[in-house]
C-alpha positions, -999 to +999 in steps of 0.1 A: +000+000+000+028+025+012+046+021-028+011+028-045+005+063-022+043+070-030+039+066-065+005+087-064+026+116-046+053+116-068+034+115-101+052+082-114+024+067-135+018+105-154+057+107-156+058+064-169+030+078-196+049+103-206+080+086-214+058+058-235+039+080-251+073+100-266+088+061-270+061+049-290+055+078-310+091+075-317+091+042-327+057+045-350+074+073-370+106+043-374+082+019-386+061+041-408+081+030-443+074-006-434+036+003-422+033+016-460+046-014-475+022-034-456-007-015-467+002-015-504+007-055-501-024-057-485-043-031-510-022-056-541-039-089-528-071-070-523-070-061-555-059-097-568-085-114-550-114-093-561-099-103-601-096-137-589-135-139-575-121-146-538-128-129-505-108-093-499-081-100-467-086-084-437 
């Protein structure tokens, strides 16, 4: 109980979100070339499948 009022008083979990919130923005901008490519692959078999008669991926 006393380490869960400490970390209320000292602002830990606003200070953790913080941090991950700058981390994983960071890392999303890293990744965004590969996010593309996985969104035009995705948008080719779409596009494949619908020429074929199939089902569209999800």
């Amino acid at each position: 109980m006393t380490d869960a009022v400490c970390r209320d008083k000292t602002g830990f979990h606003a200070a953790l979100d913080k941090v991950l919130d700058k981390y994983l923005t960071t890392r999303m901008q890293e990744l965004a070339p590969q996010t593309a490519k996985v969104k035009e692959i995705r948008r080719t078999a779409d596009a494949n499948a619908a020429a074929l008669g199939g089902t569209a991926s999800k």
